[in-house]
C-alpha positions in Angstrom: -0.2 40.8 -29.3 2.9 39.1 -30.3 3.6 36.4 -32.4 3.1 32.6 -30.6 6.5 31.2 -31.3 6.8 28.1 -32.9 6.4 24.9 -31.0 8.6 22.0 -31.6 9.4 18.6 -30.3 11.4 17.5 -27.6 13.7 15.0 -29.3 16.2 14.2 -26.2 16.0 15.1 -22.5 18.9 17.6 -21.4 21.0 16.4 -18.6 19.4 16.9 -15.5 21.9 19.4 -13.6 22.0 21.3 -17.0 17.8 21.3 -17.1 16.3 19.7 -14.5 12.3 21.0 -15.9 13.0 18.9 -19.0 13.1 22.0 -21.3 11.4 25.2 -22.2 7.4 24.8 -22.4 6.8 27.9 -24.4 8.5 26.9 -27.3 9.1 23.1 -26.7 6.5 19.9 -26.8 7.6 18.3 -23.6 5.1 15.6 -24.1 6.4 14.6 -27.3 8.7 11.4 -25.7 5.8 10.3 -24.1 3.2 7.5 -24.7 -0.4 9.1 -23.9 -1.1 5.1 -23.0 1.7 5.3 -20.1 0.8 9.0 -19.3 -3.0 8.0 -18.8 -2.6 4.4 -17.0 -0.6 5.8 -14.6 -2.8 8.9 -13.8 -6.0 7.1 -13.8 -4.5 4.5 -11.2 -3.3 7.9 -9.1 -6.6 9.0 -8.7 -7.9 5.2 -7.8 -5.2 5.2 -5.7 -5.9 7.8 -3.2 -9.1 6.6 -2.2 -7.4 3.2 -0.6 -6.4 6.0 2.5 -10.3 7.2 3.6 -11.1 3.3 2.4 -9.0 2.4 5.7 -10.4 4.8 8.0 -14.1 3.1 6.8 -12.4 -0.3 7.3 -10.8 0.9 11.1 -14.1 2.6 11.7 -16.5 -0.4 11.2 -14.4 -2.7 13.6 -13.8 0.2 16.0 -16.1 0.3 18.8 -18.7 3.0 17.9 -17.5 5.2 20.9 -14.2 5.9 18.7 -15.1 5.0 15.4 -15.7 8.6 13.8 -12.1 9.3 15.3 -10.6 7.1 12.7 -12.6 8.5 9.6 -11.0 12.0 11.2 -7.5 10.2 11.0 -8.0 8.8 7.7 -8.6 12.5 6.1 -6.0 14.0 8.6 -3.1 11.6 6.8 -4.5 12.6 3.2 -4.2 16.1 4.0 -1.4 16.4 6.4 1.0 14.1 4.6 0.1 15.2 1.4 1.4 18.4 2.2 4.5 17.0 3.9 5.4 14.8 0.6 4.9 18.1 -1.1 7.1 19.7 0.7 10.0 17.6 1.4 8.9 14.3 1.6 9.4 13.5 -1.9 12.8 14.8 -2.5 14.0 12.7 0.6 13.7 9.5 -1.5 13.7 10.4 -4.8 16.1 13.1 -5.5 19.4 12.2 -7.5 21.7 12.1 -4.9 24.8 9.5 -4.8 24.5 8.6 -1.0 23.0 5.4 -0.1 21.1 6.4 3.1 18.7 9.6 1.7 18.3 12.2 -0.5 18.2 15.9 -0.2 16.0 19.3 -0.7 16.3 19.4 -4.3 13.2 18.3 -4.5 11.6 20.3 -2.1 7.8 22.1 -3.0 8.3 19.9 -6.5 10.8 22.6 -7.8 12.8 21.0 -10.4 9.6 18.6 -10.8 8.4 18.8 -14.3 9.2 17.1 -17.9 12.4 14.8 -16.8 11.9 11.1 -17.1 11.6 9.8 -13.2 14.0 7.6 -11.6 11.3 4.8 -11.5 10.7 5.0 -15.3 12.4 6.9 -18.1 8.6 6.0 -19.9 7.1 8.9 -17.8 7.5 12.3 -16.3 8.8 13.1 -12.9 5.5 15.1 -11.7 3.4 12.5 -12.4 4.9 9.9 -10.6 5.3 12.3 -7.7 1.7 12.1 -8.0 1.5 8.4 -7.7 3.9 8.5 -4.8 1.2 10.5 -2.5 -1.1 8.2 -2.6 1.7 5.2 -1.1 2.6 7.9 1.9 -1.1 8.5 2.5 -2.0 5.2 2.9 0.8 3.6 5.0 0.4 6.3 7.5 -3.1 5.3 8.1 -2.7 1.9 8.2 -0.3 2.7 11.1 -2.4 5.4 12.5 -4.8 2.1 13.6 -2.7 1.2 16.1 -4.0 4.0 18.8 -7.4 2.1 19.0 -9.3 3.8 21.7 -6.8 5.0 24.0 -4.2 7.3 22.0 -4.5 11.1 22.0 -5.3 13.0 18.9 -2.4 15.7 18.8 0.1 13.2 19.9 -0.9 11.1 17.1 -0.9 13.4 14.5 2.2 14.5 15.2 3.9 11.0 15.7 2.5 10.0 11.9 4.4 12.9 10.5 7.9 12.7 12.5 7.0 8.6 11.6 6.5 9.2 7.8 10.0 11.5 7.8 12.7 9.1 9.5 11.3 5.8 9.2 8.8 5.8 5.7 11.2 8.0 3.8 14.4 6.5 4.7 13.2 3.2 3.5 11.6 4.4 0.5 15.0 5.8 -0.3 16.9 2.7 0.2 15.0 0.2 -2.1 13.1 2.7 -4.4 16.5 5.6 -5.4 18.6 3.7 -7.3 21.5 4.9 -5.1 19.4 3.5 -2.2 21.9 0.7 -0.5 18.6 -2.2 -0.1 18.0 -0.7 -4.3 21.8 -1.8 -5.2 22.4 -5.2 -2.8 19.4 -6.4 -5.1 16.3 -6.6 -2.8 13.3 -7.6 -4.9 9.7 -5.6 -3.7 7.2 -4.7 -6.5 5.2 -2.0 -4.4 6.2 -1.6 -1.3 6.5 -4.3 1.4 9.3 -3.0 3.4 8.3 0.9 3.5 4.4 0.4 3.3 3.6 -3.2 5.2 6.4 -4.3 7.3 7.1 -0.8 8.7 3.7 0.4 9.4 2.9 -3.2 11.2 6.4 -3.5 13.0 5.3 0.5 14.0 1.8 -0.4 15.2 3.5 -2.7 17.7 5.6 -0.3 19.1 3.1 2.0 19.5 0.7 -0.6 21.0 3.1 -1.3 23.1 3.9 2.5 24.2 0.4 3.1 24.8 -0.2 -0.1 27.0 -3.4 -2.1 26.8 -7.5 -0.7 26.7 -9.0 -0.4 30.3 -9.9 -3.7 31.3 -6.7 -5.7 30.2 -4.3 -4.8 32.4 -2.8 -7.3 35.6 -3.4 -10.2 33.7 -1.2 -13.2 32.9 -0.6 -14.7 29.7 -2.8 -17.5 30.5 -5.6 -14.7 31.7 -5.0 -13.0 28.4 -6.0 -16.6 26.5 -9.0 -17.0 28.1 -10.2 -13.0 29.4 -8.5 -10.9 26.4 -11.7 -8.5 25.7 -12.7 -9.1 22.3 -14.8 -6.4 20.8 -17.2 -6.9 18.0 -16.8 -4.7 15.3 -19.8 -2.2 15.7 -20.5 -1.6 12.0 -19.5 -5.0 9.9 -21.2 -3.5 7.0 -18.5 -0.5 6.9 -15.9 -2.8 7.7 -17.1 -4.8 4.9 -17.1 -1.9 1.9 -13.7 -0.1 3.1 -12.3 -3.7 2.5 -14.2 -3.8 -1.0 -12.7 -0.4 -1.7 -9.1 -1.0 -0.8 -9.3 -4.1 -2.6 -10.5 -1.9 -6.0 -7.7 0.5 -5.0 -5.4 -2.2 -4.7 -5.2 -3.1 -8.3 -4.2 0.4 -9.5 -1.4 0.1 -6.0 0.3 -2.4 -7.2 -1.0 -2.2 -11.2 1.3 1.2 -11.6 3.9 0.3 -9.7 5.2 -1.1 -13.2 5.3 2.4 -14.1 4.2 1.8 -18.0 1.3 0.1 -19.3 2.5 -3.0 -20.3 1.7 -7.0 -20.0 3.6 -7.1 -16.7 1.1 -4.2 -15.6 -2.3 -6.8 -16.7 0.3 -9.1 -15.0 0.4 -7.7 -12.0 -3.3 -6.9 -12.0 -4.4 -10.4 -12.2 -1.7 -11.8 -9.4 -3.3 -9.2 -7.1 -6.6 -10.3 -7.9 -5.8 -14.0 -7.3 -3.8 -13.5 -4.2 -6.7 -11.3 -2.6 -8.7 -14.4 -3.7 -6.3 -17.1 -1.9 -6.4 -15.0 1.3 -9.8 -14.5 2.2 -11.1 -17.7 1.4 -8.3 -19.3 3.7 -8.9 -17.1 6.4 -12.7 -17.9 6.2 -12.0 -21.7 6.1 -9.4 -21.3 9.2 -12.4 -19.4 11.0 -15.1 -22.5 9.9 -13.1 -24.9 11.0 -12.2 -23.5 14.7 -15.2 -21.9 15.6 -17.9 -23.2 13.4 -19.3 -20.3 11.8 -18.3 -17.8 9.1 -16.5 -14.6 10.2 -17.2 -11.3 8.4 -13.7 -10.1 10.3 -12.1 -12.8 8.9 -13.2 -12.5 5.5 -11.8 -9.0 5.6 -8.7 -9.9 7.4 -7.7 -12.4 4.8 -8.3 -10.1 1.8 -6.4 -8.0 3.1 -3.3 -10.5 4.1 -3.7 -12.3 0.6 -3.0 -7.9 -0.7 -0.2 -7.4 1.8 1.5 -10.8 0.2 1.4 -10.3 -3.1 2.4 -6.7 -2.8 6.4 -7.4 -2.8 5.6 -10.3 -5.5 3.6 -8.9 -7.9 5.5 -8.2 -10.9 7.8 -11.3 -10.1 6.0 -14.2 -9.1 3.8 -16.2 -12.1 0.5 -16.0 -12.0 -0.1 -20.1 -11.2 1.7 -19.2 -8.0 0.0 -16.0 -7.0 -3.4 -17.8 -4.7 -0.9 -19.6 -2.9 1.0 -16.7 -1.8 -1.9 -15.0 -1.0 -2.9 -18.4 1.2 0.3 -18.8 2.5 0.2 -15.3 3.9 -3.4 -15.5 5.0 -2.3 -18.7 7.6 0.7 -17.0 9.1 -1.3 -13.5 9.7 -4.4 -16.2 10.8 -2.3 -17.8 13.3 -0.4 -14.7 14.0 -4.0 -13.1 15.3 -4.6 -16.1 17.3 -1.6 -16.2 19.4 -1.1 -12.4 19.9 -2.1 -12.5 23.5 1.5 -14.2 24.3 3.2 -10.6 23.2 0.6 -8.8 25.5 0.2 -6.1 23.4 -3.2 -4.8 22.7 -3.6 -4.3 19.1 -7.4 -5.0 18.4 -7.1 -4.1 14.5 -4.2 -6.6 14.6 -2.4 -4.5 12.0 1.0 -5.5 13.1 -0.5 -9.8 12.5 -1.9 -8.4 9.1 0.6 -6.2 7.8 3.8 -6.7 9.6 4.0 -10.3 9.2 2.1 -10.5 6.3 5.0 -8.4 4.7 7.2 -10.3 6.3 6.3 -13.2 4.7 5.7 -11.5 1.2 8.6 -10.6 0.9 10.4 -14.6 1.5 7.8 -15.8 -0.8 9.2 -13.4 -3.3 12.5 -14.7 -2.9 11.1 -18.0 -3.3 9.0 -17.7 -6.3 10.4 -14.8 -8.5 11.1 -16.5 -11.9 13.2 -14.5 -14.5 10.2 -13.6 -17.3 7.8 -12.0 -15.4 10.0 -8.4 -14.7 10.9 -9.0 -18.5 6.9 -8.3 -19.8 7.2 -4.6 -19.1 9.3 -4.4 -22.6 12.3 -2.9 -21.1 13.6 -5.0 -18.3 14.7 -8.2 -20.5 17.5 -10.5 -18.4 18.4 -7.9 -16.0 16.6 -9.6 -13.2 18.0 -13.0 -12.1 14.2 -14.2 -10.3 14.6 -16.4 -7.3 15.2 -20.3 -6.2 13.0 -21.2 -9.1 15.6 -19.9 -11.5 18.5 -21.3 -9.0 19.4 -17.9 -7.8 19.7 -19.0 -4.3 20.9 -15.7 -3.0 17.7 -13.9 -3.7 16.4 -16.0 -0.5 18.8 -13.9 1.7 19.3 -11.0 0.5 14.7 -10.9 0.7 15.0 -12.2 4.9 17.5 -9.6 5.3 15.6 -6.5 3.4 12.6 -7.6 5.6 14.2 -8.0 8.9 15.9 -4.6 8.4 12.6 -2.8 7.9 11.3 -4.6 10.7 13.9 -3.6 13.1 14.5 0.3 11.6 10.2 1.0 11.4 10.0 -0.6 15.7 13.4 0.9 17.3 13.2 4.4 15.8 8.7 4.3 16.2 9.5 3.5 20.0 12.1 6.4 20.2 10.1 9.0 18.5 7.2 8.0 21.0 9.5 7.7 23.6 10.5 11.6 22.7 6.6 13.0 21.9 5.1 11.4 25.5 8.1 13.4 27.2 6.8 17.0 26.0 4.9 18.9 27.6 1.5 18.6 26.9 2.1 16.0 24.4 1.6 12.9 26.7 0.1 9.9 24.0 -2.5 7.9 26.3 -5.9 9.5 26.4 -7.2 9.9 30.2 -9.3 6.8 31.8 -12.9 9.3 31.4 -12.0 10.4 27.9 -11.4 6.8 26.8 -14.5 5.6 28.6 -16.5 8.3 27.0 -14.9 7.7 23.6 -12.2 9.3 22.0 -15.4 10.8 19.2 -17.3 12.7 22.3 -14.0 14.0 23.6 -12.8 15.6 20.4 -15.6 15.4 17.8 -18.0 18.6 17.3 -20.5 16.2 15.3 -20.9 14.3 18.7 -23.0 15.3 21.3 -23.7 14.2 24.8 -27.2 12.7 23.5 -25.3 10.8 20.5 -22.7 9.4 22.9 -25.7 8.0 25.0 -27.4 6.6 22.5 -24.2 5.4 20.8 -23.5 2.8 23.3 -21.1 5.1 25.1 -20.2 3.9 28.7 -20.5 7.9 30.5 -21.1 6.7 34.3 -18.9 3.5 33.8 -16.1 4.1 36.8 -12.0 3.2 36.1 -11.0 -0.4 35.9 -7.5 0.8 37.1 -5.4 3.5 39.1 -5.9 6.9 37.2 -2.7 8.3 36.1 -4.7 11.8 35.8 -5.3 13.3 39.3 -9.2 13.6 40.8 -10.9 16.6 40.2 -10.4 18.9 42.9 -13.5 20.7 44.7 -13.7 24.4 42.7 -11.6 23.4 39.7 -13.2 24.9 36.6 -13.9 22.6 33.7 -11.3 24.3 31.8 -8.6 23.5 33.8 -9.3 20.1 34.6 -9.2 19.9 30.6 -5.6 20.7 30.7 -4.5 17.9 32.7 -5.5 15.7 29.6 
C-alpha cells in the first residue's frame, strides 16, 4: 500500500474560479479555517430545521376537515422530498452562485458540483456545503406553507407541479435578490434576517392567488359580501390536538430558523434566539385576548394563529431589532393578521387556513417594523459586522423605512402576478385542470387519492359520500355504460 501523504493545513482559501472545492482533501485539512463551534451550531440547527416542513402538514392537518386532512401530511412529505431534490439540483445555484447580474444566478451550482470547502457567500465563518444544507430546510418549508392554500378542493398533480414551477420563478428569484450579494433588493439595502420576502410574504401573497384561481369550497359560492359576513362556512378544525403540537414543533423549529440565519455562533445568534422567543410570546397571547374579548371564550385556533404571526414578525427583525422591542413586534403583527382573518370575507376568497392573513401580512408588516426598530448594535454582536449597518428610525436612518415598504411590496406583487400566471398556464393543460371535481371534494380529497383510506374509514370519518352538489358540476354526468375508468379521466 502506498505511503498516506502528509496532511497539512489549509492556511488561505484559493480564489474561487482558480478552485472552487476549497483545495485538495487528500493532502490538505480543509477544516482547518473553521470554528468546530460555527461548524456544529449551524448543523445542529439544519437538522432542527427540517422538521418545521412535516410540523406544517400536522399544523394544516389538525384544522383541515378530516375528509382531507391526511392529504396535507402527503403534501408536507411531497415538498421535503420533491423540493429537496429540486434545490439539489438547480435550486441552489439559482440564488447563490457567484454571478455579477442582479436578477439570478446560474448552473454553476447545479447537483452541488463546485460545493465543498469555499467559505459561502452568507458567511466566510463556514463552508459552502453546509449552508447549502441549511438552505433546504427554508425551500421545504415555504413551499408548504403555500401548499395550504388548496384546502379541500385543489387537485393533487396540479399541485405538486405548481409548488415546483412556484419554488423556481418566484422563491428563487427572490432569494437571489436579497440573499446573493449581487442580488439588486441585497445592494439597495433591504434589511430581512430570515426570510420575510421569499419565505412569508411570497408564500401568503401566493396562497391568495391560488385561492383565488381555485374559487371558493362547495357551499360558498352566489353569495354577497354581506352573505359572506354572516353565512361564510366556518369549519372547526377536526383534530385541535394536532393543530396544537405542529404549532409547538414549528415554534421549536423556529429558533434554529431564524437562530442560524446569523450564520456563526455568536451573541447575535442567543440574540436572535431570545427575540424569537419573545415575539412568539407577544403573538399568541394577543391573539387569544382579541379572541376573549369578541367572542367570550378562549380559542385553541387562535392561540396557534398568533404564535405563529408573532414568528412570521420577528422573522425579518430578528437580528436587528433589541430585544425590549421584540413582544411588541410580535403583538403588533398578531393584531393586523387578527383583524386581517376577521375581515377576509370582503376579498371573497376562500382561504380557510388564512395563510395569506398569517403569513402575507404578517410579513408584510415584519418587514416595516424592521425598518422602524432596527438599531445599529444589534447586527454588530455577530463579531464581524461592526458599523456596516446603519439600523432604522431609531438611529435616524429614515431611509430604511422605504427602502423596507418597497422590498415588501415588491415581493408581494412578484410571488401573486407570476403564482396567477403559472396557474393560469398548469389549469390550461391537458389533464392538468387544478379544481378537484364536486364528488371527489365531497368525498374528500384523502378517499380519492389515499390508499390508507377506505370506503369504511371515509364513512366513519365524517365523510359526506351521498351528500348531492351545492352548484352546477363543471364535470359532465356519468353516462349510462361508462366504465369506472373512464369516468376517472374526466377528473
Amino acid at each position: 500500500m502506498a505511503e498516506a501523504p502528509e496532511i497539512t493545513p489549509v492556511t488561505e482559501w484559493p480564489d474561487w474560479a482558480a478552485n472552487p472545492d476549497g483545495g485538495d482533501p487528500l493532502t490538505q485539512d480543509l477544516n482547518a479555517l473553521y470554528d468546530k463551534g460555527d461548524l456544529c451550531w449551524l448543523l445542529v440547527c439544519t437538522i432542527l430545521c427540517w422538521q418545521i416542513t412535516p410540523a406544517i402538514g400536522f399544523l394544516y392537518a389538525g384544522m383541515h376537515r378530516r375528509k382531507a386532512a391526511l392529504t396535507m401530511v402527503l403534501q408536507s412529505l411531497f415538498c421535503a422530498c420533491a423540493c429537496g431534490i429540486q434545490y439539489w439540483i438547480y435550486g441552489y445555484s439559482l440564488y447563490q452562485s457567484r454571478t455579477t447580474n442582479p436578477i439570478l444566478g446560474d448552473l454553476s451550482l447545479a447537483v452541488f458540483k463546485n460545493v465543498l470547502a469555499q467559505p459561502s457567500l452568507a458567511n466566510s465563518d463556514i463552508p459552502d456545503i453546509l449552508y447549502a444544507a441549511f438552505g433546504f430546510t427554508f425551500v421545504s418549508c415555504t413551499a408548504m406553507i403555500l401548499a395550504g392554500a388548496m384546502l379541500e378542493r385543489g387537485r393533487l398533480a396540479p399541485s405538486m407541479l405548481f409548488l415546483l414551477c412556484w419554488t423556481t420563478f418566484v422563491y428563487y428569484f427572490l432569494a437571489y435578490w436579497e440573499w446573493n450579494p449581487s442580488g439588486w433588493l441585497y445592494n439597495l439595502g433591504l434589511y430581512d434576517f430570515a426570510g420575510s420576502g421569499p419565505v412569508h410574504i411570497a408564500s401568503g401573497f401566493g396562497a391568495l392567488a391560488w385561492s383565488m384561481m381555485l374559487g371558493p369550497r362547495l357551499h360558498e359560492e352566489n353569495q354577497t359580501a354581506s352573505e359572506r359576513k354572516s353565512k361564510l362556512a366556518h369549519y372547526k378544525p377536526h383534530s385541535p390536538l394536532l393543530m396544537c403540537i405542529g404549532t409547538v414543533f414549528i415554534w421549536f423549529g423556529w429558533f434554529a430558523f431564524n437562530g442560524a440565519s446569523t450564520a456563526n455562533l455568536s451573541l447575535r445568534s442567543i440574540y436572535v434566539v431570545v427575540n424569537t422567543n419573545l415575539a412568539a410570546c407577544g403573538g399568541g397571547v394577543t391573539w387569544v385576548l382579541l379572541d376573549y374579548v369578541s367572542k367570550k371564550k378562549f380559542s385553541l385556533v387562535g392561540f396557534c394563529s398568533g404564535i405563529i404571526s408573532g414568528l412570521v414578525g420577528i422573522t425579518p427583525a430578528a437580528g436587528y431589532v433589541p430585544v425590549y422591542v421584540a413582544c411588541l413586534v410580535g403583538s403588533v403583527t398578531s393584531v393586523c393578521s387578527f383583524f386581517a382573518v376577521k375581515y377576509k370575507y370582503l376579498l371573497s376568497v376562500d382561504d380557510g387556513l388564512d395563510i395569506f392573513a398569517i403569513h402575507g401580512i404578517g410579513g408584510f408588516v415584519g418587514d416595516i417594523l424592521t425598518g422602524f426598530f432596527a438599531a445599529q448594535f444589534v447586527p454588530a454582536l455577530d463579531g464581524v459586522s461592526g458599523a456596516s449597518y446603519d439600523g432604522g428610525w431609531w438611529n435616524r436612518n429614515f431611509r430604511q423605512m422605504g427602502l423596507q415598504l418597497a422590498g415588501a411590496t415588491t415581493c408581494a406583487a412578484w410571488s401573486f402576478f407570476v403564482s396567477c400566471l403559472l396557474l393560469f398556464i398548469i389549469n390550461k393543460i391537458p389533464g392538468m385542470h387544478i379544481r378537484a371535481s364536486e364528488e371527489h371534494e365531497i368525498r374528500g380529497l384523502d378517499l380519492k387519492y389515499l390508499e390508507d383510506v377506505d370506503y369504511e374509514d371515509a364513512i366513519l370519518s365524517g365523510c359526506m359520500i351521498t351528500e348531492p352538489p351545492s352548484r352546477q358540476s363543471a364535470t359532465p354526468t356519468k353516462a349510462p355504460g361508462t366504465s369506472a375508468g373512464e369516468q376517472e379521466k374526466t377528473d
